[in-house]
FIVEXMI-517985 format. One record per residue: residue in one letter; x, y, z of N, C-alpha, C, O in turn. Coordinates in pm, whole numbers, plus 50000, padded with zeros to 5 digits. Atoms other than C-alpha are relative to their C-alpha. Example, Ala and Ser with C-alpha at 12.3 -4.5 7.8 and 13.67 -1.06 7.14 Angstrom:
BEGIN
A500894988150000512304955050780500905012050000501945011850066/S499184988149994513674989450714499235010950073499745022050090/
% end
This chain:
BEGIN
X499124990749928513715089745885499215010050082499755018750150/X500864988649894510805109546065500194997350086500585005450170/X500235008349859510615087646315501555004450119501665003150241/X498924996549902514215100646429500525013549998501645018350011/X499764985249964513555134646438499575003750145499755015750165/X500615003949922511985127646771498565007250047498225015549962/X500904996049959508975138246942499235014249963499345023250046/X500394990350048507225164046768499005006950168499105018850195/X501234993249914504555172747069499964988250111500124976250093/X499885009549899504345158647409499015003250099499045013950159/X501105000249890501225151347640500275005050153501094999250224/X499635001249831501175165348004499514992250050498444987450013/X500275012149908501115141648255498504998650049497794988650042/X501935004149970497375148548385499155001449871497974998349864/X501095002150124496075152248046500084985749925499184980849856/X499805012850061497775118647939499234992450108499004981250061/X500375009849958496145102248210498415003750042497884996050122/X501524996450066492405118548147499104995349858497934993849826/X500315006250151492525106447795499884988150054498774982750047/X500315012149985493485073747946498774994550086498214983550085/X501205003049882490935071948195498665001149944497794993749991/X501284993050002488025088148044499804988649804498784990149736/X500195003450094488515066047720500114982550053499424975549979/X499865008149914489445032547966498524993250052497814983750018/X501285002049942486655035448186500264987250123499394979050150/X499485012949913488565009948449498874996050107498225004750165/X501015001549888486244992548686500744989350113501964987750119/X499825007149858486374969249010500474988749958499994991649848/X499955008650016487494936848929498414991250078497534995650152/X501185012949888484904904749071501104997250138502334998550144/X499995007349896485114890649409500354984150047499434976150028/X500065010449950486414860049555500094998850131500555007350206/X499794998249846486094845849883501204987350070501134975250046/X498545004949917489524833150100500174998850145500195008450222/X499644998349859490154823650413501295010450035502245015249973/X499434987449959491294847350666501674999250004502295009550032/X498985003649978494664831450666501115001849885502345000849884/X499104994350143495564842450295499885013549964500325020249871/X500484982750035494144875750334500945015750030500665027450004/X499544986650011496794898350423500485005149872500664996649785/X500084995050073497504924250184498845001149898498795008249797/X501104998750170494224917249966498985011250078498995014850196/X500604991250013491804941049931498414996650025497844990449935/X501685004549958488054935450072499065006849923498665018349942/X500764995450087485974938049810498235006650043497405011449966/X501654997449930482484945450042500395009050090501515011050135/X499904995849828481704965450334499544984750114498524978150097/X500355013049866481484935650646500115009350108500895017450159/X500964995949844479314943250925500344992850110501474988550085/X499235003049871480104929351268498394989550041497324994050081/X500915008049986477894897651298499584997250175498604991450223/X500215001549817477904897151693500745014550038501465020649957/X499604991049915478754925351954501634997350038502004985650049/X498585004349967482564926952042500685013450069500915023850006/X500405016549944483094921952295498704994450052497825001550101/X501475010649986480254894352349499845005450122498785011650122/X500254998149886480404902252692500685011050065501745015050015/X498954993649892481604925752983500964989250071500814980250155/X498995004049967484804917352997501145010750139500995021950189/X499414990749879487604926453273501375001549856501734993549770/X498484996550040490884944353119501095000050077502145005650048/X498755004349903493044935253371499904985850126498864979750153/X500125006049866493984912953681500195003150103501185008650152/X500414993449880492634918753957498914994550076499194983350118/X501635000349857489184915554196498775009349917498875021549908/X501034994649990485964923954074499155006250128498834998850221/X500264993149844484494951454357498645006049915498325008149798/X501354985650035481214973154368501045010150049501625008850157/X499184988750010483305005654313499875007550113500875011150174/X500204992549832481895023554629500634993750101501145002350173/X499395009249923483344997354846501745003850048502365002050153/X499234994350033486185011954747501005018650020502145023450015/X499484985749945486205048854845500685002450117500404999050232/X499354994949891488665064155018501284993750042502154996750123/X498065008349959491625036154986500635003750030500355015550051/X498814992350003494995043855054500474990450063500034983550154/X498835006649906497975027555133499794994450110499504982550121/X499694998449835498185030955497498344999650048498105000350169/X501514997949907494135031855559499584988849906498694997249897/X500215009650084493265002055310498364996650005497824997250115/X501465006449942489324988555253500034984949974500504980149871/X499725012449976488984952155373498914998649882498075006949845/X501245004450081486964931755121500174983750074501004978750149/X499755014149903485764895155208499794998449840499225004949752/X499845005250155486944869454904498884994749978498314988950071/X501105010250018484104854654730500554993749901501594995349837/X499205011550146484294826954482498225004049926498125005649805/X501334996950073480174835054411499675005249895500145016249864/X500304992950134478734841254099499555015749967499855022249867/X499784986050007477584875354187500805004450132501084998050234/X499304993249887479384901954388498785007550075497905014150020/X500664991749916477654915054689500705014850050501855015350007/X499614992649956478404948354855501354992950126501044984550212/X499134999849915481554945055056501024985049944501824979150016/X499355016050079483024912054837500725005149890500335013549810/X499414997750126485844911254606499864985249925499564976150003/X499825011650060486034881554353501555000949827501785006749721/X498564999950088489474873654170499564995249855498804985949831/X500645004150130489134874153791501515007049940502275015549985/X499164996950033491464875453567499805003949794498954999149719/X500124991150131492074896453201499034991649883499474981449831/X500605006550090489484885652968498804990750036497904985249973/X501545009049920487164868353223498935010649995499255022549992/X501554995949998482804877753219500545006550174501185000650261/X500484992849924482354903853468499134993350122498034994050068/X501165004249929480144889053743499005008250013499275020049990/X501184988249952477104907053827500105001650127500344993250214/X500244992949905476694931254061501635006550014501885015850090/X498724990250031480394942453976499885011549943499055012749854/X500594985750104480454978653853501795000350001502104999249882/X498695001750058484574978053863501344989250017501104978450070/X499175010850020487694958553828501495007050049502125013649965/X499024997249926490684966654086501464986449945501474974149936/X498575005050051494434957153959500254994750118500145000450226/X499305007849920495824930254131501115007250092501305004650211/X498954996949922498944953754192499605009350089500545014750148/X500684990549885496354977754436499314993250104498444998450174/X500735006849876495474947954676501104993550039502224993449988/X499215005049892496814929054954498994988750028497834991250060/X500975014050001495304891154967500624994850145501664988450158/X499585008449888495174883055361498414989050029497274991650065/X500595014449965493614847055392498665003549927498695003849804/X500925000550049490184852655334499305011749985498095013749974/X501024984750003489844890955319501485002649863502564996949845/X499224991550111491324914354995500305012650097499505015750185/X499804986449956492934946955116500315011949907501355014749847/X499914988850136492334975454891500645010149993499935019850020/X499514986049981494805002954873499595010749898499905021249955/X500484992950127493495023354551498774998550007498264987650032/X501585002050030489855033754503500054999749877501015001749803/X500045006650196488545023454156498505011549992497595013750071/X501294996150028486025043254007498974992749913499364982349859/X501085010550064482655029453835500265002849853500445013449794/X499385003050130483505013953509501514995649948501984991649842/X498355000050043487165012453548500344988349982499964980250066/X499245013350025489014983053403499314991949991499614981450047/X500505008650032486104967353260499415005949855498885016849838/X500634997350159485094966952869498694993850013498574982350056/X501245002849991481434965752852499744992549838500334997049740/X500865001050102479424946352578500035009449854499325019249831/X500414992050185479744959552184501075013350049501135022649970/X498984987749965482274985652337501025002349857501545013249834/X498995002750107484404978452037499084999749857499065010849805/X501425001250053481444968751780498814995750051498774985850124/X501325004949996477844966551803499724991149827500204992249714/X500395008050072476154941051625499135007849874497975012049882/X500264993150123475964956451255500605010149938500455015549828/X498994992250056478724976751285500505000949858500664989449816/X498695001350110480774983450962501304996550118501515003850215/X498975006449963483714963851092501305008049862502145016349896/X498984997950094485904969650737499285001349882498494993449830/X500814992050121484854993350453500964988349900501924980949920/X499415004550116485494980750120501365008249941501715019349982/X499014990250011488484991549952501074998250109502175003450090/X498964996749864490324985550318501724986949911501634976049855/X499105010950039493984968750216500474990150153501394993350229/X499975002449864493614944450522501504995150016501974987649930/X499075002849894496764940450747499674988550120498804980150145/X500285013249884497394920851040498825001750151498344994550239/X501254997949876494924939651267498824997749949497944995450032/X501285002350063492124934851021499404982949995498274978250002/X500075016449979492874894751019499954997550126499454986450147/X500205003049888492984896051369498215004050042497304996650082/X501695001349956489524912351428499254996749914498165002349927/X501105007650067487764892251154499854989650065498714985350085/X500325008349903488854864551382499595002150143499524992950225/X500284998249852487884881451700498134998650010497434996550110/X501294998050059484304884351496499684986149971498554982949933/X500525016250052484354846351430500464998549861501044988049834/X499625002050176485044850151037500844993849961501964998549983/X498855009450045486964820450873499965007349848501075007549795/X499324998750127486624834450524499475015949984498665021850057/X500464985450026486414870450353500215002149846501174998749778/X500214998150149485074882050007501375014149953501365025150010/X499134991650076488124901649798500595001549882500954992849803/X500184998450170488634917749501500934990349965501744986250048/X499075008450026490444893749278501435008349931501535019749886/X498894988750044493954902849178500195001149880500134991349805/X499754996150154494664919648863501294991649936502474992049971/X498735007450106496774898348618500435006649906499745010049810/X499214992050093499444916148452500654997849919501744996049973/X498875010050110501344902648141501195009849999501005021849978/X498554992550027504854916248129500834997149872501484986649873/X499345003550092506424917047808501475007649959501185018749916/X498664999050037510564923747729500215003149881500234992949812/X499915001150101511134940547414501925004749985502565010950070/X498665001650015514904938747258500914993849914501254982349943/X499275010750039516934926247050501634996450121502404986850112/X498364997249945520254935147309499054991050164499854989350257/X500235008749896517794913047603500364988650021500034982049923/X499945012749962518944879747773499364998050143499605006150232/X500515001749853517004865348083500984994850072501954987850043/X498945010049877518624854748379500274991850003499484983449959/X499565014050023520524828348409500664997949884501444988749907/X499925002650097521404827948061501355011949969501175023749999/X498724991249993525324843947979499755007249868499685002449755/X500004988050132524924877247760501235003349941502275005750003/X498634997150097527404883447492500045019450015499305028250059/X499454985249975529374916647464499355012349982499795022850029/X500544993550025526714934147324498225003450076497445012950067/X500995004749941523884919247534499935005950172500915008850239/X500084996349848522504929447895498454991650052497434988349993/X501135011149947520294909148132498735009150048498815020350099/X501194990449987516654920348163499744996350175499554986350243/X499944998049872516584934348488498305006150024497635005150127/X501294993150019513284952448390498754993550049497924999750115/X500955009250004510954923048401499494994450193498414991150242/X499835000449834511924918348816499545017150054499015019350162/X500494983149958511204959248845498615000050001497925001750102/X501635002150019507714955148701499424990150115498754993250213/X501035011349925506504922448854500205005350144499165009550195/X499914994849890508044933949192498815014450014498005012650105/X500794989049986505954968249169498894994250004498294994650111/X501225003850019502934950549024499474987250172498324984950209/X500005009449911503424924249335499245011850153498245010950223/X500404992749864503304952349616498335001149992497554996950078/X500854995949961500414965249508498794983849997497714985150054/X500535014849974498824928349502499284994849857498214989249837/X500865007050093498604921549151501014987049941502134983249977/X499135012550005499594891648986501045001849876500445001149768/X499574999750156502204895548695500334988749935500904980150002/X499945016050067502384866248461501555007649856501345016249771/X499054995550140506014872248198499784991749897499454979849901/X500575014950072505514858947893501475003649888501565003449765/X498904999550110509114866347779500615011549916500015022249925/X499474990650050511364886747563499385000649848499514990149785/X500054999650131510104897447218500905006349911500625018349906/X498524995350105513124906446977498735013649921497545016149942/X500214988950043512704936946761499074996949837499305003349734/X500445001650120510444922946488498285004749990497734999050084/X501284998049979506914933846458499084986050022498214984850109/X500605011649950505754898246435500314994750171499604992350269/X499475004249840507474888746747499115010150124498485006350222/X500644988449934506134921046898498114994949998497404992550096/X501275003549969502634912046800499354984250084498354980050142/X500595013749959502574878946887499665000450152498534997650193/X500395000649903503194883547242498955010850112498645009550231/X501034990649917500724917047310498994990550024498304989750125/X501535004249991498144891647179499944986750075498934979750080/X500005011049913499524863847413499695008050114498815002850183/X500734990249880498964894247696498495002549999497755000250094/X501684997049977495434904647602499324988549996498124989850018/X500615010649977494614868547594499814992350196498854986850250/X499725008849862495994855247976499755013150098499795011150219/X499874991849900495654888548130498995013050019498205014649926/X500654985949990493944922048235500275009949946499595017449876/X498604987950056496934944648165500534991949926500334979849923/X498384999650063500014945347944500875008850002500655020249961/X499064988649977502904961748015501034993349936501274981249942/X498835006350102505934960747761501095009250009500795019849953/X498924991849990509204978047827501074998849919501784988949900/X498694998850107511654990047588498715001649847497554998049829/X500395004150169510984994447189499235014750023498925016049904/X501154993650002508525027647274500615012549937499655020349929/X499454991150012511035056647138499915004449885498725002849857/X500924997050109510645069746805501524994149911501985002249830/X498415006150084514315047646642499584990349933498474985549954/X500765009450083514115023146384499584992650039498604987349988/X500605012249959513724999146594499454998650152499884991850245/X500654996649880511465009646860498674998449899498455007549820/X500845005550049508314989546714498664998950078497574997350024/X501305004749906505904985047028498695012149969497595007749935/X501074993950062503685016646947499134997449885497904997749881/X500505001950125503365008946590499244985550014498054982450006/X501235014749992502384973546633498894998450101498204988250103/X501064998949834500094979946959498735005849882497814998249850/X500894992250100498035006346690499574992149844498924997749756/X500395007750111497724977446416498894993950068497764993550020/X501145007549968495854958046654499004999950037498454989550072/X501444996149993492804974846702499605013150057500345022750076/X500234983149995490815003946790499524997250132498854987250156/X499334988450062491455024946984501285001749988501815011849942/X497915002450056495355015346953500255008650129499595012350226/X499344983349928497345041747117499515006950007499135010149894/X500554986749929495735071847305501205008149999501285017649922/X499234986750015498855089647389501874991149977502274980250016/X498885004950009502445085347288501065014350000501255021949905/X499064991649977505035108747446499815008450104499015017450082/X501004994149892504385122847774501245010050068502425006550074/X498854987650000506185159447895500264993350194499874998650298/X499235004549826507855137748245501184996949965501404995149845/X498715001750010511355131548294500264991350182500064996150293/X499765002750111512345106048325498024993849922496884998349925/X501445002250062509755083648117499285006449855498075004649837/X500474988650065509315108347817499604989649926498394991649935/X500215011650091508815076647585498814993550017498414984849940/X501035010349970505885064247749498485002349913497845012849899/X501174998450064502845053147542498724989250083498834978950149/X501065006849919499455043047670498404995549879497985003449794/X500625005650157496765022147413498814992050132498944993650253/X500965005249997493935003647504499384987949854498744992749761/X500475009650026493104969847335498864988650011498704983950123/X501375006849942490124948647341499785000650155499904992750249/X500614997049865488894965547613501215004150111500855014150174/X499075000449974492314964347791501075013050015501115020449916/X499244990749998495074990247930500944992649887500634982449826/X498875002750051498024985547754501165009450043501125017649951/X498844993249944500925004047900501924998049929502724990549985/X499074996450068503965010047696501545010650022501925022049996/X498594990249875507365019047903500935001349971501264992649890/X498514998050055510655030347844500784985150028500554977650123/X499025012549973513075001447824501385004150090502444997850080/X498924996149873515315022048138499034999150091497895003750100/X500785006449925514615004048409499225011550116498215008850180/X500974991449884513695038848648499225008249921498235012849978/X501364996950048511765054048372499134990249967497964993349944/X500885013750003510325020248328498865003050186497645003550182/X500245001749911509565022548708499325013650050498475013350139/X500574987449974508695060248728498184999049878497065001749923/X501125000650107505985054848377499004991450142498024996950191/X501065004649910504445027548656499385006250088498165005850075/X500404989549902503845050448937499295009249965498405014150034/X500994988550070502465074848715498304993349950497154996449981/X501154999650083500375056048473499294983850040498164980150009/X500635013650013500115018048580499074998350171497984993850206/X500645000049854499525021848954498705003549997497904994350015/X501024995949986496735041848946498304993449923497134996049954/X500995006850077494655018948678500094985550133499154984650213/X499985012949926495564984648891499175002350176498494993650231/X500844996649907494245005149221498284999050005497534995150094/X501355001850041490835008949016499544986350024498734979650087/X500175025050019491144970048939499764994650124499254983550135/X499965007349825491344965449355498825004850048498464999450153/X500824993549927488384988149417500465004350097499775003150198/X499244987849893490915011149631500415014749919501485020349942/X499264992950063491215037449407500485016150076500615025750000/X500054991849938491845063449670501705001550105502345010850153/X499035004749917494655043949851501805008749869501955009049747/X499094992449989498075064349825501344996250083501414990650193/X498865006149928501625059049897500365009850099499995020850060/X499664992349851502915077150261500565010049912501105008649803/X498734991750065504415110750208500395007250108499745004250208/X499464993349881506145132950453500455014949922500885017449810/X499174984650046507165169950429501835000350063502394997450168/X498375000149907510985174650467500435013949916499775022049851/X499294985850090513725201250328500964992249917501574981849942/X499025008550073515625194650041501195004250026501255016550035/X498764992449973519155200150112500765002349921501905004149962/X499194994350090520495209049811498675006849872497545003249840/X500744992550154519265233249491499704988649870500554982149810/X499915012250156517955209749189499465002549872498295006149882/X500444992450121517375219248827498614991149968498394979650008/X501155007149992513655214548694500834995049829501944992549781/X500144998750170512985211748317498615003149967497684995049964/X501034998450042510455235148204499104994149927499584993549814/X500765002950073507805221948058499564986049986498794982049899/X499825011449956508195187948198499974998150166500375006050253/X500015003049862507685172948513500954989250053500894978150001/X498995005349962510395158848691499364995550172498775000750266/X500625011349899509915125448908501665002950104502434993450090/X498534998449892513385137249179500134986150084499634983950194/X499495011049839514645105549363500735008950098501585017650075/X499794995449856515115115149710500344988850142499504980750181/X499465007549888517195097850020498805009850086498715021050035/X500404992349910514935113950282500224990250148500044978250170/X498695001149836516905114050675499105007550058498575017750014/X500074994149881515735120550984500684998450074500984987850130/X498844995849961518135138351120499685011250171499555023450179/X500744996449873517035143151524498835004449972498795016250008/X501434992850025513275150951416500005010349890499085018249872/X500124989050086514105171651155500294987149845501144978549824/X499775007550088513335156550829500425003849872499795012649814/X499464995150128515345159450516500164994349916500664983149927/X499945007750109515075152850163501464999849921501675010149856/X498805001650076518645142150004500044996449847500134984349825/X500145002450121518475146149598501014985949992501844985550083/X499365009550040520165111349458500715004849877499925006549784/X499394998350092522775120549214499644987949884499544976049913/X500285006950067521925107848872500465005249813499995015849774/X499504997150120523475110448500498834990749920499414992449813/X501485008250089520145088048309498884994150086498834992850208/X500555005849877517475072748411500294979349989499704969950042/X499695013950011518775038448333501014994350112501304982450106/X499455004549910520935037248649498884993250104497774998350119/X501145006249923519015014548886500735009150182500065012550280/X499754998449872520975025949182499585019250075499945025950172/X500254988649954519365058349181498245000650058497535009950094/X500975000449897516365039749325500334994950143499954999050253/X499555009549872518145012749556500275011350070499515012350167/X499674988649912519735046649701498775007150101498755009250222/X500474990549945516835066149730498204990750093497754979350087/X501295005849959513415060349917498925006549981497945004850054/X501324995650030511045081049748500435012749975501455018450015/X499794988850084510405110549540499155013649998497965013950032/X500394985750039509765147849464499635003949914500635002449845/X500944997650103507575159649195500745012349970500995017650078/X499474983550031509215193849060499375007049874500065007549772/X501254994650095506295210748838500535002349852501645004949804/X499334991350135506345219848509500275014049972500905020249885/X499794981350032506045255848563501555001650082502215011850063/X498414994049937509585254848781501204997949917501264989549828/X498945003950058512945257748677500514991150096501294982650054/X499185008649886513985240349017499664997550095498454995550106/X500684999149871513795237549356501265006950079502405002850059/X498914998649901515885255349614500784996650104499924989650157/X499575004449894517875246749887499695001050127500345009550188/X500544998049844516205243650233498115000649938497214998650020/X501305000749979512685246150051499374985550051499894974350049/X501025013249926509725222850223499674995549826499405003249733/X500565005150075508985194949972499194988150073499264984550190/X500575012749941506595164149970500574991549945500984992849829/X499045011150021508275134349960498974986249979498554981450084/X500655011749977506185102349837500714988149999501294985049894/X499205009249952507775072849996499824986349985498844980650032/X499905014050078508585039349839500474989150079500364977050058/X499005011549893510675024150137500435010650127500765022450130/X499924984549854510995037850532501205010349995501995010749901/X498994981849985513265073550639500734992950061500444984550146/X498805005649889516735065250749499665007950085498845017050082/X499774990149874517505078051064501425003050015502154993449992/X498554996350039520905094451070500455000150161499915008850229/X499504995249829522715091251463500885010550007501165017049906/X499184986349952524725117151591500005013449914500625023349954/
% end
C-alpha cells in the first residue's frame, strides 16, 4: 500500500537529466557509408572536404556574349557598342562570343553581357548595357576551394547537401548509423491494431507516437510488442530490448499502482537500474530513467502526450548524442500568448501551443486540455511553451518561445 501513497519526492527536470547523462556517458554511434541517394535526413558522421574546386572552372551565370568589359563602356540604348561575333576560342578586344549559362569562360573574357542587353545584327552584337569586369561570371573555387570543409559533421544533410556532394562528384557519404530503438507496450487494458478491443480494452496508439518521433529524428524503432502487467512478461521483453537494440523505451506501467511494474522490474535487472523515478514536469510526472547493460532505458507514462512530452525531454536529447548532432534543436519563434495560463509551482509545465501568424504578428494560442492523455491536444497544436517552475503562469499578451513541432498557420483576413 506505499506504493499508492504516491510520489514522495520528485526530480527537477535538469537535474533528472544530469544524473542521466553524467552516469550514461552517451557517445557517437559508428559510421557507415551510403550512397548519396539514401542520404537525406542522415547525419554525416565526418567533416568532408571539397575534393576539387567548385566551380572547376570560370563559368558564365547567364546567357549572353562573352565581351572584354571595356568594350563595353558607355552603352546605352540609343548609342549602343557594336561588337563583331566571334565563334574563336579566345575573345579579342572588340569581339563578343555567344555562350550560354554554365559554359567555360573563353580567355581573354573579363565579363559576360545578358543576352536581354544585346541586339544580334548578322555578324555584329549591339550592346546596349555596359557590363562591368567580373560581372556574370563565377570564377574558379568561387563556391569551394579544393580542401574546403564542404559539410561539418553533425550536418543533418537535406536536399542542398545531396545536391552539392553531387556537384563535388561524391557517389557515397560516411554517416552515423541510426540508433535502434526497442519500443515496448505495457498493459494489461492494450490491444494492437487491427485487432477488436473489448469494452474494457483500448488500442495502443502509443507505440505509432514513439516510433513516429523516434523516425523524425532518424532513428530506427524496432516494437517488440505489448507486455501485460506481469513482471515476467515485463522482464522478458526489456531483455528482448537490450538485446536487438541501443535504447528501450516502454510506455505505461511507470506510476506508483499495483500494477505499474516497469520500474521495479527495470531495477531487478542490473546495476545501475533506475537513476531517477518521478520527475517535477507536467505532464510526464511518472517518468523513470535506468540504464542497463550499458544502455538508456527510458520509462514513459502510458498517456500518449506525456508519453510524447517524457520524449522531447528525456529521449531526444540522448538519440541526438547517438547521431553525433548533439547541438541540433527544434525551430522556435517568439510570439504572444493570447490568453493567461496557470503554471504549477514547482513543476514545469510542457504548454501545447497553436501558434498563428496573424499579418506578421505572431501568436501563441494555448490548446485547451483536461489530461494529458488527449491526443488531440497535439494534432491541434504545433509546438510548445515551457512555463518555469518558479511561475504560477503566464499572462496574457506576454512574449513566449514557442518550440515548434509542425509549421505556423497563417490566419487570412
Amino acid at each position: 500500500m506505499a506504493r499508492l501513497k504516491g510520489f514522495e519526492k520528485l526530480t527537477n527536470v535538469d537535474d533528472a537529466l544530469s544524473i542521466f547523462l553524467n552516469a550514461l556517458k552517451p557517445k557517437k554511434l559508428d559510421a557507415e557509408s551510403i550512397p548519396i541517394a539514401d542520404a537525406l535526413e542522415r547525419v554525416a558522421a565526418e567533416d568532408m572536404a571539397a575534393p576539387m574546386d567548385l566551380p572547376r572552372f570560370d563559368r558564365s551565370a547567364v546567357d549572353g556574349y562573352a565581351i572584354r568589359a571595356d568594350d563595353t563602356f558607355g552603352a546605352a540604348q540609343f548609342k549602343p557598342k557594336t561588337l563583331e561575333a566571334s565563334h574563336e576560342k579566345i575573345v579579342h578586344k572588340g569581339q563578343a562570343k555567344q555562350i550560354w549559362t554554365g559554359n567555360p569562360v573563353p580567355e581573354g573574357a573579363t565579363a559576360v553581357v545578358m543576352l536581354e542587353h544585346t541586339r544580334k545584327m548578322r555578324n555584329h552584337i549591339e550592346v546596349v548595357m555596359p557590363a562591368t569586369p567580373e560581372e556574370n561570371i563565377s570564377r574558379k573555387g568561387e563556391d569551394f576551394k579544393k580542401g574546403d570543409i564542404a559539410i561539418q559533421a553533425g550536418t543533418r544533410l537535406k536536399a542542398h547537401h545531396l545536391g552539392l556532394l553531387a556537384a563535388l562528384g561524391t557517389t557515397e557519404v560516411d554517416v552515423v548509423r541510426k540508433p535502434r530503438v526497442a519500443i515496448v507496450s505495457t498493459g494489461n487494458e492494450l490491444v494492437d491494431l487491427g485487432r477488436k478491443p473489448s469494452p474494457n480494452q483500448i488500442v495502443n496508439s502509443n507505440r505509432f507516437v514513439i516510433a513516429g518521433l523516434c523516425q523524425e529524428l532518424d532513428a530506427e524503432p524496432q516494437y517488440l510488442g505489448i507486455a501485460r502487467d506481469s513482471e515476467k512478461d515485463i522482464h522478458a521483453k526489456i531483455l528482448e530490448g537490450l538485446a536487438k537494440a541501443d535504447a528501450v523505451i516502454t510506455t505505461g506501467g511507470t506510476s506508483v499502482g499495483a500494477a505499474d511494474l516497469v520500474p521495479i522490474v527495470a531495477g531487478k535487472l542490473g546495476k545501475p537500474g533506475i537513476l531517477v523515478h518521478g520527475v517535477a514536469m507536467r505532464p510526464g510526472m511518472p517518468t523513470a530513467l535506468g540504464i542497463l547493460k550499458r544502455k538508456p532505458v527510458f520509462v514513459l507514462s502510458g498517456y500518449p502526450v506525456a508519453a510524447a512530452v517524457g520524449f522531447e525531454v528525456f529521449v531526444r536529447p540522448i538519440i541526438l548524442i547517438m547521431l553525433g548532432a548533439p547541438n541540433e534543436s527544434r525551430p522556435w519563434v517568439q510570439a504572444q500568448l493570447t490568453r493567461r495560463v496557470a503554471g504549477a509551482l514547482g513543476r514545469r509545465v510542457y504548454l501545447r501551443v497553436r501558434t498563428i501568424d496573424e499579418k506578421g504578428k505572431l501568436c501563441a494560442e494555448p490548446v485547451l486540455t483536461k489530461g494529458s492523455g488527449l491526443l488531440s491536444s497535439l494534432t491541434k497544436a504545433n509546438g510548445y511553451v515551457i512555463i518555469p517552475e518558479d511561475r504560477e503562469g503566464l499572462g496574457e499578451g506576454e512574449a513566449v518561445t514557442v518550440h515548434l513541432f509542425s509549421s505556423i498557420t497563417r490566419k487570412e483576413n
